[in-house]
C-alpha positions in Angstrom: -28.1 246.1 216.4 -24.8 245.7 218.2 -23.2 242.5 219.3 -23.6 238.6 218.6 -26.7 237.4 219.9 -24.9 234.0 220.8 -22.6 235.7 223.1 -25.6 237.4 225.0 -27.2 235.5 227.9 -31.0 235.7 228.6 -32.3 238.2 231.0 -35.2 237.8 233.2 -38.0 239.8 231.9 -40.5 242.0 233.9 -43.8 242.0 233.7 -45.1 245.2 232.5 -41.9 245.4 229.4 -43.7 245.7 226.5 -43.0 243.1 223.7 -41.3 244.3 221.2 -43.5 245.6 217.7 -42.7 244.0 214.2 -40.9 247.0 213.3 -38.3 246.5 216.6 -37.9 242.9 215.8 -37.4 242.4 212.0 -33.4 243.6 212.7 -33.2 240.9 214.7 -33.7 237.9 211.9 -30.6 239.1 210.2 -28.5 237.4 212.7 -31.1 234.8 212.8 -31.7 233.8 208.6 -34.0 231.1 209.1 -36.4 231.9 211.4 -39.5 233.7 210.7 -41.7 235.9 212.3 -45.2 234.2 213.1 -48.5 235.0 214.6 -48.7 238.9 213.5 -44.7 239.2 214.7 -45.2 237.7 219.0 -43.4 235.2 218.1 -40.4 233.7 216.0 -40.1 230.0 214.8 -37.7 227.5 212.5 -38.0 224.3 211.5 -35.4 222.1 211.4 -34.6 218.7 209.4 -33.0 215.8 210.4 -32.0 212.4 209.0 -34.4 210.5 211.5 -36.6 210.3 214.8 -32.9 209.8 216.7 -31.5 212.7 215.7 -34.3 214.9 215.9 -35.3 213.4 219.7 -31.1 214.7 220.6 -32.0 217.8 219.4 -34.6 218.3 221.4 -33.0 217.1 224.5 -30.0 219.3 223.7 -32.3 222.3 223.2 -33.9 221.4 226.7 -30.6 221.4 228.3 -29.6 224.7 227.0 -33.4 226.3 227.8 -32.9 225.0 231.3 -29.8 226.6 231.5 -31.0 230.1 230.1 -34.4 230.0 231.9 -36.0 230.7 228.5 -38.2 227.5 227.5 -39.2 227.6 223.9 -42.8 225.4 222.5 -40.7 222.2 220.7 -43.2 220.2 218.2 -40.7 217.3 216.8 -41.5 213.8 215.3 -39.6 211.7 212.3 -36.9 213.9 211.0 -37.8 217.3 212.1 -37.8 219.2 214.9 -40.7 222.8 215.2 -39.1 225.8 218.0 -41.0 228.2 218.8 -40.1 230.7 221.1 -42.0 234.3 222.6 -42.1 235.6 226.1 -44.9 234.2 227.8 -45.0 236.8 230.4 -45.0 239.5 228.3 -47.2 237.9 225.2 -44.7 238.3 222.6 -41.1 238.8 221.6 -38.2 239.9 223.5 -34.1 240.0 223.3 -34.5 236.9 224.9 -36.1 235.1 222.5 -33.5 236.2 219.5 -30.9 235.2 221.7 -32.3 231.3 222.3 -32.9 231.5 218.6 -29.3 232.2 218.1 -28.1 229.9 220.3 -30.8 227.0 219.1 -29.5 227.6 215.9 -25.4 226.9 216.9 -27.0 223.7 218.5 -27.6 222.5 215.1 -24.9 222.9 213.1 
């Protein structure tokens, strides 16, 4: 895989571009170490701690922000001291670029 997912920018995705297969993905969670691939490998999710509901809630609005300004909207479960992303390409079913990017990108957002 060539290049730093961070310094990508999301794409808009055609219907009809097939989601990428387990096999095409996996390379992708080296840039990425802590997410995982879930729900037979369409989608990719992290969980992330916090100290409490404050920090986790800015998170979330800070990963809004940047999915607004990407045009790639993850799934965001959060509540006391944790925050859940999900991301896939819902108009496709399953995983793109795009998704490892906003995971890349999610990920600079909280350290």
């Amino acid at each position: 895989m060539s290049g730093e997912l961070t310094a990508k920018i999301c794409v808009p995705c055609r219907g009809g571009t097939p989601p990428l297969s387990r096999a095409e993905a996996e390379p992708y969670l080296g840039e990425i170490p802590d997410w995982h691939l879930a729900e037979d490998a369409s989608r990719i999710a992290r969980e992330f701690k916090f100290g409490n509901f404050a920090e986790a809630l800015d998170f979330v609005n800070r990963v809004g922000a940047l999915a607004e300004d990407e045009g790639h909207h993850p799934d965001i479960e959060f509540g006391w001291g944790y925050a859940r992303v999900t991301l896939f390409t819902h108009k496709i079913k399953g995983l793109h670029e795009n998704d490892f990017i906003m995971a890349a990108k999610t990920d600079a957002l909280a350290r």
